[in-house]
N, C-alpha and C positions, 0 to 999 in steps of 0.2 A: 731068638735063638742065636747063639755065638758061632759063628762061620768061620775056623781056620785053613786056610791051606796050609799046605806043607813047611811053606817058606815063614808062616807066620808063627808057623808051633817052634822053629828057632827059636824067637824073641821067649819063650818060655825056659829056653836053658839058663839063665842068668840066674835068674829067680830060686833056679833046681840048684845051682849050684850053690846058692845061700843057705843051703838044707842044713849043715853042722852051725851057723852061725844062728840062725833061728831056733835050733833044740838047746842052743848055749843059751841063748838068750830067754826064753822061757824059764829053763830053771832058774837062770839066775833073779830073775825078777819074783819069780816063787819065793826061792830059799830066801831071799838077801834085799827085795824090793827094792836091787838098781839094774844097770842095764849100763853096761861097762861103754865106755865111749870106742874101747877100740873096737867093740862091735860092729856099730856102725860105722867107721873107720871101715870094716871090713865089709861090709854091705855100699860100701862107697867105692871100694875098689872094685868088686866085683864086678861095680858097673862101669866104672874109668877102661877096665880089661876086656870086657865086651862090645864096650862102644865101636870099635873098627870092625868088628861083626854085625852089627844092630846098620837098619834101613835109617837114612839121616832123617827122613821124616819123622820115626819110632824117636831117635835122640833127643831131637827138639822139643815133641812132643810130654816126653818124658822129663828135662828139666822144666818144663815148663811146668808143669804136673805138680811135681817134686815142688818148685820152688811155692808155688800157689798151696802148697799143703804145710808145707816153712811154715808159713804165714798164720797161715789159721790156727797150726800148734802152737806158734811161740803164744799167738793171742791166748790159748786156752790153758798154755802152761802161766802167762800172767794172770791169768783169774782163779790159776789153783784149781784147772779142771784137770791137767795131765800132769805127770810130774817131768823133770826135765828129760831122763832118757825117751820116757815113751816121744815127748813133742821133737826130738833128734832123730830116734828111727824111724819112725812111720814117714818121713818125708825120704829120707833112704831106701826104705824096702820101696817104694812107689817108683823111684827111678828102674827097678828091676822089673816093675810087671808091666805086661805090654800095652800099649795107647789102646789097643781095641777093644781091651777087656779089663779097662779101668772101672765101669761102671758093675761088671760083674764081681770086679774085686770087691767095691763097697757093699756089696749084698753077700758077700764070703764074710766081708771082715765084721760086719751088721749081725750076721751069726754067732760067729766065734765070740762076738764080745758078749751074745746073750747066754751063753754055753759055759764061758769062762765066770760071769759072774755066776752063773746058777750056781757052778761046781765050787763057787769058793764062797758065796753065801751056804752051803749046803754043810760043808765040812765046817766054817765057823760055825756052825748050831750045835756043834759037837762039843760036851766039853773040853773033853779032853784036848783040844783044839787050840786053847790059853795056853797050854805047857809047849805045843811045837816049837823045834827049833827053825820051822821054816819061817820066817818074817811074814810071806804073803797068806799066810793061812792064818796066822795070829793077829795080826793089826785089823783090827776092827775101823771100819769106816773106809778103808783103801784098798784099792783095787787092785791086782799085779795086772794092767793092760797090758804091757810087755808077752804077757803068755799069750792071750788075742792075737796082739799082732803077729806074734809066732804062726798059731796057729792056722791066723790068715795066708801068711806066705807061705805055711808048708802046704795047705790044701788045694790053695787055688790054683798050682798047675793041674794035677790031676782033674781036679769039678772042673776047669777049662775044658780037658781033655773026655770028660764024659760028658759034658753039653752037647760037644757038637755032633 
């Protein structure tokens, strides 16, 4: 069970204030399967703005996080697992959510990703589904993860906040 104090549901406002930049970024990766760089540009400030609020332990732990997630995305955007926005934000959004409730994020974002492919394997079975002008509903064999991750960041304060 995830334990916050008061001081610790702070470190969750970063993440809340990423909320317009995360509903952007979903559709955008819907309609258009990209994921604009100034997004996370903007998921990058959010946390440069926050940082003189966040505990230095929380900071550290968080680029540290971040940069260890770099890693493994550039790896999986070289093997043609992510595309390059998704392997750019998801080390972004990580610097926003908090060291304690990293491991609950991955079981948020473990969802979302099961949720988002259902719904979009779901709708591709549709014919009519070939003629959309949304890119992430029509390309067969690709994924919008961008909406996941969305999804992940907008959830996981709230599920944080009814865990505990």
């Amino acid at each position: 069970m995830i334990e916050l104090r008061e001081a610790e549901d702070m470190e969750l406002v970063p993440i809340c204030l990423a909320s317009p930049l995360l509903l952007w970024m979903a559709y955008s990766d819907l309609r258009y399967m990209r994921i604009p760089n100034w997004l996370v540009l903007g998921l990058v400030a959010i946390f440069l703005i926050s940082m003189p609020f966040l505990p230095r332990d929380s900071v550290v732990s968080r680029l540290f996080t971040a940069s260890l997630v770099f890693v493994i995305c550039g790896f999986a955007f070289a093997v043609g697992f992510f595309g390059g926005g998704d392997a750019k934000v998801l080390p972004a959004l990580i610097l926003l959510v908090p060291s304690e409730t990293l491991q609950f994020f991955g079981l948020v974002f473990s969802g979302s990703m099961m949720i988002g492919l259902g719904f979009v394997v779901a709708v591709q079975m549709v014919p009519q589904a070939r003629n959309s002008r949304w890119l992430g509903i029509r390309a067969q064999g690709m994924f919008p993860m961008g909406v996941s991750i969305s999804i992940a960041g907008l959830v996981h304060p709230f599920a944080v906040s009814y865990a505990i």
